[in-house]
C-alpha positions in Angstrom: 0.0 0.0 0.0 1.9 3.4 -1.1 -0.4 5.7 0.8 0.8 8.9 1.7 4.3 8.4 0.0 6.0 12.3 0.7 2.5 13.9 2.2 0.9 12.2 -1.3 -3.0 10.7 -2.1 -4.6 7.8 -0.4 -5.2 5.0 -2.5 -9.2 5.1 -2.8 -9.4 1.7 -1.2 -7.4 2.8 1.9 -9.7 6.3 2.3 -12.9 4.2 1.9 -12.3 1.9 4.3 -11.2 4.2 7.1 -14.3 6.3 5.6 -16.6 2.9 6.7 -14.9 2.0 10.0 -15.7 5.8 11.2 -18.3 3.3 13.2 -17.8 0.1 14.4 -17.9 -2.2 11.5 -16.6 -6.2 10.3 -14.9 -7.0 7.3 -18.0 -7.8 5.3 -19.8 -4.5 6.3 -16.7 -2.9 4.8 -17.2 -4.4 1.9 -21.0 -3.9 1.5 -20.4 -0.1 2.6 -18.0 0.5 -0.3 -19.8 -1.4 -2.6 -23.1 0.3 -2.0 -21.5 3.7 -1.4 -19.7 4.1 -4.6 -23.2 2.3 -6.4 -20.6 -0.8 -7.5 -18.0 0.8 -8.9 -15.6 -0.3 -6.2 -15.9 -4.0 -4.9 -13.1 -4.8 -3.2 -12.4 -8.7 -3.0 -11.7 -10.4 0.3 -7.6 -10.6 -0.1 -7.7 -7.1 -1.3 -10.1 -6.5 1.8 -8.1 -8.2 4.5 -4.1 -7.1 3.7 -5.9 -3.4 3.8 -7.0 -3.9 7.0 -4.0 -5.9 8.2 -2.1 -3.3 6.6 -4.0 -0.2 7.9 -3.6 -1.9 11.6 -0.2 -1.8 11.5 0.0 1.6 10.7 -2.6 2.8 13.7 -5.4 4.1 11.5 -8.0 1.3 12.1 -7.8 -0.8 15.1 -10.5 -4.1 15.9 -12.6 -3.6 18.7 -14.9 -5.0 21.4 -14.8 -9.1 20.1 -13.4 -12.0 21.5 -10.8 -14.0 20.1 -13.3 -17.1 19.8 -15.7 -14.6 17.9 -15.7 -15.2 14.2 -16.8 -11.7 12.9 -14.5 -9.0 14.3 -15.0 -4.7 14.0 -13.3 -2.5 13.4 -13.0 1.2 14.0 -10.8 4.1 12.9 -8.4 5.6 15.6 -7.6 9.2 16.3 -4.9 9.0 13.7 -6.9 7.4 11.2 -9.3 10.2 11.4 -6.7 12.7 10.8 -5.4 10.8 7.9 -9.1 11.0 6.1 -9.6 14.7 7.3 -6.2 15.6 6.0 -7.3 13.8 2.4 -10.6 15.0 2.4 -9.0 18.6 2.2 -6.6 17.3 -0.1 -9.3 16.2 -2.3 -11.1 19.4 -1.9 -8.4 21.4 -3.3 -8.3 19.2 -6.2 -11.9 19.6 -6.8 -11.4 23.3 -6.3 -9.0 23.1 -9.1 -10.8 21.1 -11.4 -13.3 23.5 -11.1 -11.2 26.2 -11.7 -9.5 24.7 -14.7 -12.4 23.2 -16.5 -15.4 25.9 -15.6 -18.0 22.6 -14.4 -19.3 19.4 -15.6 -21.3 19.0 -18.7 -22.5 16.3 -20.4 
């Protein structure tokens, strides 16, 4: 995962899950929120699912809550950091948007 490489962009996956773990959520709620969020286009697969989260663990921006071991289904929820992260690319993205706008006067179809 090369997210935030020198201050750079989340990947998408990485911003939409810490985007669905803002409440307590397990792996297969992820995937249902993303899918159902971005109306299908993104449908992340369970290895592409999992080695996010293992990967977004290690890094302190999600963490699993609340479940016991023996518990098959676990939650998760995004940490302090992990909500600075998003806020800081939701800005980012912002910007870009502002830009955009800028640059190409609007949308039209």
């Amino acid at each position: 995962m090369r997210d935030n490489i020198k201050g750079g962009a989340l990947t998408e996956t990485t911003f939409l899950i810490l985007l669905a773990t803002c409440n307590p959520i397990h792996g297969y709620g992820i995937m249902q929120f993303i899918e159902t969020e971005t109306k299908g286009r993104v449908a992340l697969g369970a290895g592409t699912l999992y080695g996010a989260i293992n990967t977004l663990q290690k890094k302190g921006w999600i963490e699993p809550i609340g479940n016991s071991q023996n518990d098959v289904k676990k939650d998760y929820i995004i940490t302090q950091l992990g909500k600075q992260v998003a806020a800081d690319e939701q800005r980012r993205l912002v910007e870009i948007s502002h830009l955009a706008e800028k640059v190409l006067g609007g949308i039209s179809a």
